[in-house]
ZAVODO-14235 format. One record per residue: x, y, z of N, C-alpha, C in turn. Coordinates in steps of 0.1 Angstrom, whole numbers, plus 5000, padded with zeros to 4 digits. Atoms other than C-alpha are relative to their C-alpha. Layout:
residues N
XYZXYZXYZ
...
This chain:
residues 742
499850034986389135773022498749985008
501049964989385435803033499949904997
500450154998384935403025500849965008
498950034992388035353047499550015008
500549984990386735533075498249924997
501250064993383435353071500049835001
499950175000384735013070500850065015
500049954993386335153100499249975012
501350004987383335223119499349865001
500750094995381834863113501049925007
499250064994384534733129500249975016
499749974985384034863162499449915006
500650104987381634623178500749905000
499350074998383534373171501249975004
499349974996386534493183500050015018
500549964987384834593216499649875005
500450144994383634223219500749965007
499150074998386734073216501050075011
499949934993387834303239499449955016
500950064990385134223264500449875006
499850134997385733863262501549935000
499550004991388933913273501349874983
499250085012390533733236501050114994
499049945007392634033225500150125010
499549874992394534353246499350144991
500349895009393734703236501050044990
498949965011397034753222499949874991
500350125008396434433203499150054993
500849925007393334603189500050094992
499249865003394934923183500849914985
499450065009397334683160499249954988
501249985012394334553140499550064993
500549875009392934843131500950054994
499049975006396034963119500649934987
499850115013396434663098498950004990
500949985010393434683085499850124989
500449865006393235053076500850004990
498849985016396534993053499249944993
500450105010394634703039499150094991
500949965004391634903032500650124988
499449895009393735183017500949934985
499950015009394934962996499349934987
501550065009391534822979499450104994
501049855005390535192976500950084991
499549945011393035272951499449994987
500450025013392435342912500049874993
499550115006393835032901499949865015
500250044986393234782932500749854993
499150124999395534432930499549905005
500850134988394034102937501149955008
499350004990397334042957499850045011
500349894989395834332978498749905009
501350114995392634102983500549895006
499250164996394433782990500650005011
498849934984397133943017498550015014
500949974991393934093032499149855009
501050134993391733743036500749915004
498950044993394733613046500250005014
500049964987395433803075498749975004
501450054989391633763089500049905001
500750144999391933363080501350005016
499249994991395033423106499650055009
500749984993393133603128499349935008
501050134995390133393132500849905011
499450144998392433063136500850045014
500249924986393733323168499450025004
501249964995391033403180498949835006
500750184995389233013179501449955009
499050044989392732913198499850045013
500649914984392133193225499449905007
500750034989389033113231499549845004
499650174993389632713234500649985013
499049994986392432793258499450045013
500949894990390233013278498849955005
501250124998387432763276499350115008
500849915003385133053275498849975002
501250064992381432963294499250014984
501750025012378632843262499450104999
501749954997376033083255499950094986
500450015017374233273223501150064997
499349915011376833423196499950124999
499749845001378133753199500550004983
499549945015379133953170501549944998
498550005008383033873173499949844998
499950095005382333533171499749934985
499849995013381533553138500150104984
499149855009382833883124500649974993
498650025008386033773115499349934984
500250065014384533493091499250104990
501049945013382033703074500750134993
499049935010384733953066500849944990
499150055016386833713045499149994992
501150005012383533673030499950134992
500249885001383034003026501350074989
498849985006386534053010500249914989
500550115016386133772983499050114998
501649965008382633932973501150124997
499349855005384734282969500749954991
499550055016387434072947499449984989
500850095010385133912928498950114989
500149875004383734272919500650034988
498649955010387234362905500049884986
499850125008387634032890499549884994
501050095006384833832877500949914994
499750085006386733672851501349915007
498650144989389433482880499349864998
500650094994388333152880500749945012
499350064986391133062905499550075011
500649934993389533352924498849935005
501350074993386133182928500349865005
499450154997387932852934500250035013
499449994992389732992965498550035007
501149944989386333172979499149855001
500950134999384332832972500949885013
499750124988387032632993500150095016
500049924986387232913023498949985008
501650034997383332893020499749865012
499950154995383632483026500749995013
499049994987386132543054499350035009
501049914989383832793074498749885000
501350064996381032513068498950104995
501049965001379032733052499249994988
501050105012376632503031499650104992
500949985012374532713014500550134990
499249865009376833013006500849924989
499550085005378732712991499450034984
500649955013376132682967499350114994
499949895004375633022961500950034985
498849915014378633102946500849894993
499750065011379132792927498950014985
501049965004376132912915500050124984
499449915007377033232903501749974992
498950035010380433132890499949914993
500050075009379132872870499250094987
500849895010376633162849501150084995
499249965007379733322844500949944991
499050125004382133052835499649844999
500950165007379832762820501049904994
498850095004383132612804500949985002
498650064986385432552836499549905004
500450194990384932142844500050015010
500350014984386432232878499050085007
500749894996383732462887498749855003
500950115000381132162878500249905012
499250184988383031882900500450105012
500649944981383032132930499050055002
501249974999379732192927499549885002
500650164999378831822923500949965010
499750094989381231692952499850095010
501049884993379531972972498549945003
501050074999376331822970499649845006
500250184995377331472972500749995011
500050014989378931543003499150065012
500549994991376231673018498649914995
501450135001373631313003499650104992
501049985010372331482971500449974988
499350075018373231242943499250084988
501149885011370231422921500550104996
499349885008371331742920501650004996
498449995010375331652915499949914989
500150105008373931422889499750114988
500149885009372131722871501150134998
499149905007375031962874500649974991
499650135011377331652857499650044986
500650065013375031622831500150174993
499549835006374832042824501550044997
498649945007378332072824500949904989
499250115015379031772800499050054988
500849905009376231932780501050124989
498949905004378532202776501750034998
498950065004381732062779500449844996
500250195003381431702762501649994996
498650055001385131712755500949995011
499749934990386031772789500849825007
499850084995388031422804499849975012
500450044988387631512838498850025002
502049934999383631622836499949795004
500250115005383431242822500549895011
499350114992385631062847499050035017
500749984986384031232875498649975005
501650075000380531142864500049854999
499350115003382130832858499749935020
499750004987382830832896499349995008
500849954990380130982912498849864995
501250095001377530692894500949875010
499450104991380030412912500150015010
500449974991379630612940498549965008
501549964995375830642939499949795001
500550175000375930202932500749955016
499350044985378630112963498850045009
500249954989376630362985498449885001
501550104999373030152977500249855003
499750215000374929792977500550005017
499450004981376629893016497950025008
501349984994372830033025499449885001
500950134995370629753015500949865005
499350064989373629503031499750025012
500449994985372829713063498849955003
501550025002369029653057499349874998
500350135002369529313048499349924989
500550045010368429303017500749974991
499350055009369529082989499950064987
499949945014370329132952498450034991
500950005002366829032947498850095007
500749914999365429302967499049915013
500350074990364229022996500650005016
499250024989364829023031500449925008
499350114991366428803055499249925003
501150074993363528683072499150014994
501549945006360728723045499649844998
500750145006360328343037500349974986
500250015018359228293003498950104997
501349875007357028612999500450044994
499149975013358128812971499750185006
499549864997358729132994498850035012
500950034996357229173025499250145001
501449874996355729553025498849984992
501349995011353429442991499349895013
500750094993352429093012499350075007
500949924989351429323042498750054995
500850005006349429483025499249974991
500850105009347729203004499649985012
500350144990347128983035498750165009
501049864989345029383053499149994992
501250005006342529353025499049894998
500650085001341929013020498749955001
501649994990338829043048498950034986
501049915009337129253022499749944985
500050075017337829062987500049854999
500150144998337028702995498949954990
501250005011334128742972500250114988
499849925008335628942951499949954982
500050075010335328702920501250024988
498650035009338828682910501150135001
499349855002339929042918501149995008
498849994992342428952947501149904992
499050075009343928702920500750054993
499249885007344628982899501050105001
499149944996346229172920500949965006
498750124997348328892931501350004987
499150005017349628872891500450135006
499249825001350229262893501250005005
499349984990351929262923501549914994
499350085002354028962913500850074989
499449935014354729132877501150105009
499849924998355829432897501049975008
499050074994357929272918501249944986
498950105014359829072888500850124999
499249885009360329422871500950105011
499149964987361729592905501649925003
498650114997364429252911500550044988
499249925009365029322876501150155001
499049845005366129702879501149975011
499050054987367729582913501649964997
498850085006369829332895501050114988
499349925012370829532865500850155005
499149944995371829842889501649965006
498950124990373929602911501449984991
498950015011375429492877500850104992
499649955007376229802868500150114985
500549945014374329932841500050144998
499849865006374230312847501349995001
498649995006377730282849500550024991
499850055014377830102817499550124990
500749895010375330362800500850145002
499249904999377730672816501449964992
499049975010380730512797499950004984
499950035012379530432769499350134988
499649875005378230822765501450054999
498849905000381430932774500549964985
498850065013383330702745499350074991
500549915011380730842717500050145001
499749814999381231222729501350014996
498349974995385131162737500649904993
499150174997386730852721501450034991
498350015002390430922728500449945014
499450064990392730742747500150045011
499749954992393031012771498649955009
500950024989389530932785500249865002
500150124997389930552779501249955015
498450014994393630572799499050055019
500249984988391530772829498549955006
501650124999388330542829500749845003
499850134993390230242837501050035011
499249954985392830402863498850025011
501249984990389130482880499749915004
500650164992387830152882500549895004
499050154997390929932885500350085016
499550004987391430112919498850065009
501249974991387930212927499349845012
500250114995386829952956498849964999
501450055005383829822941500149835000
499550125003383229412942500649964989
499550015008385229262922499249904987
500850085010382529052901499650144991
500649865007381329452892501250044991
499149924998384429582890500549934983
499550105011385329292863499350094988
501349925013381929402843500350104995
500249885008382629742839501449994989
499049965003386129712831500149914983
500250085015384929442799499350104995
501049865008382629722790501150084996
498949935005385229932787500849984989
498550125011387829712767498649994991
500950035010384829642744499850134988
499949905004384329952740501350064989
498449915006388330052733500149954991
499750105013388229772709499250084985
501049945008385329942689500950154994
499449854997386730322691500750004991
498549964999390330272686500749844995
500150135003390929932671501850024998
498350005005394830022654500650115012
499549964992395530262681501549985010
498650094991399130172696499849975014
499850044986398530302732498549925001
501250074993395030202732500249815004
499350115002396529842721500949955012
499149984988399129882750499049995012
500949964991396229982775498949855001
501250134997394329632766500749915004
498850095001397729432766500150015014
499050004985398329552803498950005011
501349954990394729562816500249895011
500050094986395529252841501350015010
498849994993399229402852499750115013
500549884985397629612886502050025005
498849934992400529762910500049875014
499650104986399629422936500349905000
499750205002400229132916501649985003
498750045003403428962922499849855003
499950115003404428612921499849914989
500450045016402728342895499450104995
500949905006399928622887500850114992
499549905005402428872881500549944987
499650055014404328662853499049934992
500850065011401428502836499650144996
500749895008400128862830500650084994
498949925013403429022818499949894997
500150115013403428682798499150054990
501149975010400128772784499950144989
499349865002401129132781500950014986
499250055005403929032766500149934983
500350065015402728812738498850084991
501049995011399728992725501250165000
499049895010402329332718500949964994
498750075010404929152702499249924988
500850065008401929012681499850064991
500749825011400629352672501150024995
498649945006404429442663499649904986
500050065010404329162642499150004985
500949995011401329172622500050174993
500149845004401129542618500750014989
499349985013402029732586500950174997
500149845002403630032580500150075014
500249884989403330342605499649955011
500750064988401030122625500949895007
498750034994404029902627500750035011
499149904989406330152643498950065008
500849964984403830282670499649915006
500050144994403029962679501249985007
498550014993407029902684500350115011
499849914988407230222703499549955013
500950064987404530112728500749855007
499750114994405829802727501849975008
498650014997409729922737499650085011
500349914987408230152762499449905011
500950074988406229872780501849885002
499450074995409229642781501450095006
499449954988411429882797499850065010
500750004986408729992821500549955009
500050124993408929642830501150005008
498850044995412529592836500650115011
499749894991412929932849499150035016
500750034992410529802877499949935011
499250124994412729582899499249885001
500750194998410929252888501349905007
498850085003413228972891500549954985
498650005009416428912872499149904990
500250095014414628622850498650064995
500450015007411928802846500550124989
499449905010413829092830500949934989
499450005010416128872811498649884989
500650065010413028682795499050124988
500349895011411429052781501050024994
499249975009415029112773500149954982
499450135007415328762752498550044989
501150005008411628832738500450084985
499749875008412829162725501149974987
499250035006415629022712499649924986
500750115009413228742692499850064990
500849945005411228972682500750094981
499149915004413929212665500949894990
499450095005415428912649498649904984
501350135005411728742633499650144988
500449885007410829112618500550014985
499349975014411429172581500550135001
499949875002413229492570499350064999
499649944990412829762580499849995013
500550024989413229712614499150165007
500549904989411229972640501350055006
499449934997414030222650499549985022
500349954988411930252685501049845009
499950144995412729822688501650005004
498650015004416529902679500650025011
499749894990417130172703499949935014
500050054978415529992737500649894999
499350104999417229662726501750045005
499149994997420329842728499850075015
500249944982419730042760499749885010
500250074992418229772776501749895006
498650124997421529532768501350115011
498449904996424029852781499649995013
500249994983422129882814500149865008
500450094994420929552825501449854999
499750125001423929332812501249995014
499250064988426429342841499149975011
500950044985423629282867499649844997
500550145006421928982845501449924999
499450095000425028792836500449984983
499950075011426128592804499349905000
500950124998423928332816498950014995
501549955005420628512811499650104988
500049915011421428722783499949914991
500150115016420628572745501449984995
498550075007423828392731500450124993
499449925006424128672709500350155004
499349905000424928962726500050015023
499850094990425828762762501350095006
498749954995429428992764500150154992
500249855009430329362758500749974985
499749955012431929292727499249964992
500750045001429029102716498950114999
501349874999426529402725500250124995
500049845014428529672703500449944992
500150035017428629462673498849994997
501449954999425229462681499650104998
500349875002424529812684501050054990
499249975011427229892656498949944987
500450035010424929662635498350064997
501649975000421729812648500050114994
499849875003422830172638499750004982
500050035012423329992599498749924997
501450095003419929812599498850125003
501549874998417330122611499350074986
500549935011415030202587500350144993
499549885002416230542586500950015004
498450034999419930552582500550165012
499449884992419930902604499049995010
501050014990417330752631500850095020
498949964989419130952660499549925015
499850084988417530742691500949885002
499150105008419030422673501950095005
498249985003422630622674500350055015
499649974987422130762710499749875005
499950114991421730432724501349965002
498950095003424630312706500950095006
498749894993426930592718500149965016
500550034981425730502754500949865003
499150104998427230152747500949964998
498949965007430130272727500650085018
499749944992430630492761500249915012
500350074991430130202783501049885001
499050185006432429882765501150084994
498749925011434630102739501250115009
498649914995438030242742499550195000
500349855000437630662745500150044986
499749955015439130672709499049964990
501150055015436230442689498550055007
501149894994433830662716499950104987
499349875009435130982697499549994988
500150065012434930812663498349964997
501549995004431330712669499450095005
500849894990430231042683500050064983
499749945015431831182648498849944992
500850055007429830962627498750025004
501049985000426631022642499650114999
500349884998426831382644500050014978
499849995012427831312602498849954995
501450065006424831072598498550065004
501549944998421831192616499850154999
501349895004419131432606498949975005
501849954992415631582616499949995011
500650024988414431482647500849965010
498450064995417231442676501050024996
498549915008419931632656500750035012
499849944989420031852687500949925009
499750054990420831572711500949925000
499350045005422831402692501550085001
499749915001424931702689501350015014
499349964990425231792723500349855010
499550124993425731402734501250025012
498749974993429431482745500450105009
499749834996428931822758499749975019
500049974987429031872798498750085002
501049974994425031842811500250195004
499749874999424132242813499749985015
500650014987422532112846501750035008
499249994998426032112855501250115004
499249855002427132492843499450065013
499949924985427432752868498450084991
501349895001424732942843499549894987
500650125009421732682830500050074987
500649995009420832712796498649984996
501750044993416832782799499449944983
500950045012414432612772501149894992
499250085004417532352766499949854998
500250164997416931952758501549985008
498750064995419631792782499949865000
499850195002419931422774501149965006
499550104992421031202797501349974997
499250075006423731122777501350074999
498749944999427731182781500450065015
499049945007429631372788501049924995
498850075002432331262769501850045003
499049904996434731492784500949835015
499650054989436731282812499850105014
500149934993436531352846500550115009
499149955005439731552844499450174994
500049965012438731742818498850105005
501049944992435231822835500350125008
500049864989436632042858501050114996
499749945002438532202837499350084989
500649915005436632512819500349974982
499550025016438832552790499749884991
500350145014438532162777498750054997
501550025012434732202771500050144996
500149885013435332582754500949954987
499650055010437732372733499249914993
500950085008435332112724499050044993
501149925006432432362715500550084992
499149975008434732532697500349924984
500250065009435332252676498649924993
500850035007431932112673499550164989
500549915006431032502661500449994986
499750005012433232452633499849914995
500650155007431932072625498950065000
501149985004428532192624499950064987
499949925010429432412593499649914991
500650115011428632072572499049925000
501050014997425332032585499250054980
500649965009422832032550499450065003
501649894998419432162560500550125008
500549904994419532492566499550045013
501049994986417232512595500949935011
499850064990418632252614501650055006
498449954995422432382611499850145009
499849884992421032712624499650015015
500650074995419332552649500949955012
499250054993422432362662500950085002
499249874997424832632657499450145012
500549894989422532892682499849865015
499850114988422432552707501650045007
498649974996426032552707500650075004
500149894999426432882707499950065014
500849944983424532952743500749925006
499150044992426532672756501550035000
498849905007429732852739500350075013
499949874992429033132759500249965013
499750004989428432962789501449965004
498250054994431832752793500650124995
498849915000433833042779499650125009
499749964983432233242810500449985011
499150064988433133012832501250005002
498149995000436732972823500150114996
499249904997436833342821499850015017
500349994986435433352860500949905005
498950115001438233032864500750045000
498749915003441033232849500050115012
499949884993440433522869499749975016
500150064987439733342901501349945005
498850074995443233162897501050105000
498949885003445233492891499350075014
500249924987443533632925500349905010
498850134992444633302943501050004999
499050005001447633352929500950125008
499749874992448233702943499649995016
499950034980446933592982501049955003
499050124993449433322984501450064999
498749915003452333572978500550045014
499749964990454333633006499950175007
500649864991453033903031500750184999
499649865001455634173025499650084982
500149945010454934152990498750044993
501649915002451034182991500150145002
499849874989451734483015500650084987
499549895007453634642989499350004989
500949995016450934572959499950115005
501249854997449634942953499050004992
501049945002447035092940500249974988
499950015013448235112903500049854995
500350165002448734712903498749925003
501350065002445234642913499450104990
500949935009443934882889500249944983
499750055011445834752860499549845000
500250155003444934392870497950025000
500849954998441534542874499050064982
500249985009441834682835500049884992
499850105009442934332823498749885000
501650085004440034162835499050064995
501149935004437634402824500150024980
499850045015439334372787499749855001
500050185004439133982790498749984997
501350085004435433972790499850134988
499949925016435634242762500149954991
499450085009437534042744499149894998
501250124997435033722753498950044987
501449945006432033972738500450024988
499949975013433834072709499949854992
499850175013435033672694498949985002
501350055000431533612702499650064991
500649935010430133892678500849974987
499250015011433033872651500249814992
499650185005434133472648498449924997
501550005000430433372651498550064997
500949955000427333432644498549955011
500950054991425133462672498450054998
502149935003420733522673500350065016
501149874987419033742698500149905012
499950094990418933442720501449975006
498650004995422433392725500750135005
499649874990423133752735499350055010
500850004987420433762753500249925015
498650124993422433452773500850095003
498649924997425433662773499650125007
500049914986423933962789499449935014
500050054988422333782814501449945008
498450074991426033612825500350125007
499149844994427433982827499250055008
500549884995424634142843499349905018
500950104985423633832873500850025011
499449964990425833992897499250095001
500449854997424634262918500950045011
499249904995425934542935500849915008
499750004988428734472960500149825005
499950214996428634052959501449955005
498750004992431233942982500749914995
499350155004431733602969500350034985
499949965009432633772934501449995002
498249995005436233622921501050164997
499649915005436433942905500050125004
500349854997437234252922499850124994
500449885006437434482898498350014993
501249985004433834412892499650075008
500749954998432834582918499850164998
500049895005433434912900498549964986
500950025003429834932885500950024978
500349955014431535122850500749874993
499750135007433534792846498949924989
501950115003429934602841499550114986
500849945011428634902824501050004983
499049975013431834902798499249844986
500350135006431034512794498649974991
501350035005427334502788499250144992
500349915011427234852767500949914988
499250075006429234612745498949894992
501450085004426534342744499150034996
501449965007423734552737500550074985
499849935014425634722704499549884996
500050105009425734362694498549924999
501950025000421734272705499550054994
501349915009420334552689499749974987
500150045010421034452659499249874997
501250155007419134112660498750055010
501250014990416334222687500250155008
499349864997416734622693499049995011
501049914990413534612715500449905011
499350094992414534312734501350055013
497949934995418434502741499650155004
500249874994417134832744499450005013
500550034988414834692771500649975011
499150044989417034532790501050065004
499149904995419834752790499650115007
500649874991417835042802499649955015
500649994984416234842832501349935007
499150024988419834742842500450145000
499449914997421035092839499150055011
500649974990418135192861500249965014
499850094990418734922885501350025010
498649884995422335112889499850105005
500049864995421235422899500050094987
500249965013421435482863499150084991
501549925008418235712856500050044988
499749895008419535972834500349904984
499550035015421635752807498549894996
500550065003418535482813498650084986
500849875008416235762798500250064990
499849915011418135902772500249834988
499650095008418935522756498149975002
501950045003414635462759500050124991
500449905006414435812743500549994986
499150045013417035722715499249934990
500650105013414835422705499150044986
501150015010412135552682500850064986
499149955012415235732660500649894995
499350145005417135402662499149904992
500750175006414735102654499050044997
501249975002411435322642499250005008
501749934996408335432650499549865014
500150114993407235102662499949935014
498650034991410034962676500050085014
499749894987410435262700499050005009
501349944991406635292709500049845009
500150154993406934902719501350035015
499250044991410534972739499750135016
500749894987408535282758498649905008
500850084995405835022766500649915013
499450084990408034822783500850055011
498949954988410335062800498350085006
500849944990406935212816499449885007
500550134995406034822827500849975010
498949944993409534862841499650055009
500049864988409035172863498849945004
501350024987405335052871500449855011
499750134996406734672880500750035012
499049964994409434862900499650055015
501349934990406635062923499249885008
501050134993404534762925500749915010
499450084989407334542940500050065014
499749924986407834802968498549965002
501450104994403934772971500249895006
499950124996404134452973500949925012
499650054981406734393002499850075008
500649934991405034693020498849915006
501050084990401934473023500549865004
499750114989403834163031500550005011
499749904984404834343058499250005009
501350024994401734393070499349945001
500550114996400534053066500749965012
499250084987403433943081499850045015
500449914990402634183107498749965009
501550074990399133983116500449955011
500050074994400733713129500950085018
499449884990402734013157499049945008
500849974983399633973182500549855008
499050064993401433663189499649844994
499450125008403233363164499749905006
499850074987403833173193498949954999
501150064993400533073203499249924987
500950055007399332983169501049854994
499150144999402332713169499849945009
């Protein structure tokens, strides 16, 4: 407490200023200090919280930005700087430097005091402590590039040129170090090509009015000596040549900046340090929208492509990235279609020639760029002439076709053909029945007879032209044909989006695709526990191992969820059913009739928990699902179908149920969790004796890991109260009055 009281005491002049100068009441004062003293009390604990730090420089940046309002409003007479006018700031400083103590290793920490720094304007602390947090942290890029646009906003290309170069030293793999040095040299050329414009000087380093001198400060100075070398026997001829040489070699460097050259020499380090597409991909997004002339702009960007060609020669996207270098975001009209033309033909080229692997990534690139396109409201002819290309293309190809070619031919035909027409579609698949003999034929032609993108297109167009019954039929067969990659999605094609469930499924692919449920059927619970149902028992004829287990714990979590729902369904229509009963006969429901209907729902999700354990076999993840459903109510929830939930031992009957059946795949996991909902109940006692149980139940281990967590628990539990005590107290800054800072 004695650093408390002595942060305290420096407080007081400042206090007493702002006082004086008529910017804060005494009881307003009295309030500060009181805010602060918590704060301080809570920096001066054993364990001190950079939340505690943050809350704190918080409230003073809220302060201040009160305080400079005041005294605007107040229009406050000029004269030298008292202490409160800059107290406030130098305490948030003051409060970073204390974090930064605790926390050396934050880099987001020194990030936040570096931009507070910039805010307050205060230059040279800036570079201070980019200073110091780069000696600590030499291999954080962002640390470098706010150090260097630090510099170069206050005119010192030199030194953000040498941090650049130290921190690519050290991080030469670094894409943004590279792009930003990238940046800053196109910087350093625009800023000299706008100057000597103001100056009036040409590419050649001549000025407007010079004549034919070859620069007039050397001339000046030739023509002041003359007097004296007129007898010089050849020596003012000499230094005529010099001068002249010296000159050449100056227009030279002139020219060759202008053109671009350190540019050129910073990409063409980067590509030999770095040469991946990721730097090539953000080295031309920089220059195609950097506003540099466009004769430069051209230069660098052939340097580049020269470059990419070199590097990355079979590369698909790099290949893609040269294919599209003239499609900007402004062309439209002729420009636009000559350059998807051009586009256009040299990736359908690469498809073509390619061999092998390089083949198929080529085709990917090249089915990703032509549904970019179309997906990019050109016009109708020109989407149906990538269509028709696609179509060419897919037709000229020897076996095996590219799966990636298969897949966007068909998607593209399911989306785009009632908008385009029969007019503008290829003769051959001009009509839907046309476009699923198509996609029926594409499904039997894919190099890989279980390609699953190939089979989800087709399901999409099968869902789109086909009757529900040869839907059904092709949902069957793809779930029978495909393997490896896309099993999953294939899978759950039919199944009712989880985005949709009342409880998501987290870490779930949800593909676009289906449902195949009607929209009937949707809103009935029970249909999709019947359909998951049946796929659980179609999955059983899954080969691979892996992947059946794989798809079975997929289905599984979504199992659980529809057959929660339609028990929260069920039990919501039998308590609707009971309101709508005529009034004498509510009145006479008693006590024993809600208790028994009270018993029946509390067996129903019993019953739920048990077919889940017995008929199935579920992982750790799926019960881990299942307790979360039962345990996402809390106390007392109004909007709860289920009344008899709000008897806590209901819940507790349900989810001591769940954890028998968790422990056994994940005891530390189930033991954990069940103890910190018993706690969460009011549950101390039994939470304590089921942590105390663990090291007999699941070993030595086991137990010492599930006491780890239940004391993470109890500290997490503390800390949150911490923690909305001092948001309290922040909140509490804005008290001397909200109002005014709106």
């Amino acid at each position: 407490m004695e650093r408390v009281q002595f942060q305290q005491e420096q407080m007081l002049a400042e206090l007493k200023d702002l006082v004086q100068k008529g910017l804060f009441t005494q009881k307003e004062v009295k309030q500060i200090m009181q805010k602060r003293t918590a704060f301080e009390t809570a920096l001066v604990r054993r364990i001190p919280k950079k939340s505690d730090f943050l809350r704190y420089a918080t409230y003073e940046m809220s302060l201040e930005a009160l305080r400079r309002k005041r005294a605007e409003r107040l229009k406050l007479p000029k004269g030298p700087p008292s202490v409160s006018d800059y107290a406030l700031v130098k305490r948030q400083f003051q409060i970073f430097e204390r974090a930064l103590k605790k926390f050396k290793g934050d880099v987001g920490l020194w990030i936040q005091y570096i931009q507070v720094a910039k805010k307050e304007g205060a230059r040279a602390l800036v570079g201070r402590i980019t200073a110091r947090a780069l000696q600590l942290h030499p291999n954080v890029p962002a640390l470098y590039v706010l150090a260097a646009s630090h510099e170069l906003e206050h005119l010192s290309p030199s030194a953000a040129r040498a941090l650049l170069q130290r921190g690519l030293r050290l991080n030469s793999d670094s894409v943004e170090m590279w792009r930003e040095y990238v940046k800053m040299e196109l910087n350093f050329v625009e800023s000299l090509r706008r100057r000597w414009s103001v100056l009036g000087i040409d590419l050649k380093g001549k000025g407007k009015d010079t004549g034919k001198g070859k620069g007039s400060g050397r001339n000046t100075g030739a023509e002041s000596e003359d007097s004296g070398l007129e007898d010089g026997n050849g020596a003012e001829d000499d230094m005529q040549v010099d001068g002249e040489e010296d000159l050449d070699e100056d227009e030279a460097a002139r020219k060759q900046i202008m053109e671009g050259a350190i540019v050129k020499a910073v990409i063409s380090n980067a590509v030999k340090a770095l040469p991946k597409i990721e730097l090539f991909r953000a080295l031309h997004e920089l220059i195609s929208g950097y506003p540099s002339p466009p004769s430069l702009k051209e230069a660098i960007l052939d340097h580049l492509h020269a470059l990419l060609r070199e590097a990355l020669p079979s590369d698909p996207a790099a290949i893609k990235l040269a294919a599209t270098r003239r499609l900007t975001p402004d062309l439209s009209g002729e420009p636009l279609v000559d350059a998807l033309k051009s586009a256009n033909d040299v990736l359908s080229d690469a498809v073509r020639t390619g061999e092998g692997e390089a083949r198929r990534g080529v085709a990917a690139v090249y089915a990703e760029f032509v549904e970019e396109w179309c997906g990019q409201g050109v016009d109708d002819s020109l989407k149906a002439y990538l269509i028709a290309s696609l179509h060419l293309l897919i037709q000229q190809l020897p076996s095996p076709t590219p799966s990636p070619l298969l897949a966007a031919h068909i998607r593209l035909l399911t989306r785009y053909a009632p908008s385009l027409g029969p007019a503008l579609l290829p003769p051959k698949a001009n009509s839907p029945e046309k476009i699923l003999r198509l996609a029926r034929k594409h499904t039997a032609r894919a190099p890989a007879w279980a390609d699953a993108s190939v089979w989800l297109a087709r399901l999409e167009a099968e869902k789109a032209f086909a009757p529900p019954g040869e839907v059904e039929s092709a949902w069957a067969d793809a779930r029978g044909r495909v393997e490896g990659p896309g099993l999953e999605d294939v899978w759950l094609w039919g199944v009712v989006p989880s985005s949709a469930s009342a409880s998501p499924t987290p870490s779930l692919a949800n593909p676009p695709h289906g449902p195949l449920l009607s929209s009937e059927e949707q809103t009935d619970p029970q249909a999709e526990v019947s359909l998951l149902e049946h796929l659980l028992r179609d999955s059983k004829r899954i080969r691979e191992p892996a992947a059946a287990s794989a798809i079975h714990e997929v289905l599984l979590i979504r199992y659980a969820a529809a057959s929660h729902r339609a028990l929260l369904h069920q039990i919501a229509s039998a308590n609707v059913d009971e309101s709508v009963q005529p009034e004498p006969q509510a009145r006479t429901r008693n006590a024993q009739q809600q208790q028994q209907h009270a018993t029946s729902s509390t067996e129903a999700r019993l019953a739920r928990v048990r077919r889940l354990g017995t008929a199935y076999a579920p992982t750790a993840r799926v019960w881990a699902e299942v307790f979360r459903q039962e345990s996402q109510r809390e106390p007392g929830e109004a909007a709860n179908p289920d009344p008899a939930r709000d008897d806590d031992d209901s819940d507790a009957r349900v989810l001591g149920a769940v954890y028998e059946y968790w422990r056994q795949t994940d005891g530390v996991e189930a033991t954990a969790a069940w103890a910190a909902w018993l706690l969460r109940r009011g549950r101390g006692k039994e939470a304590v004796a089921v942590v105390g149980r663990a090291r007999s139940v699941l070993g030595e281990q086991a137990g010492a890991e599930v006491e780890r967590r239940w004391k993470a628990v109890i500290d997490g539990g503390l800390s949150a109260a911490d923690e909305e005590e001092g948001e309290d107290d922040a909140g509490d800054a804005a008290d001397i009055t909200v109002e005014e800072m709106q």
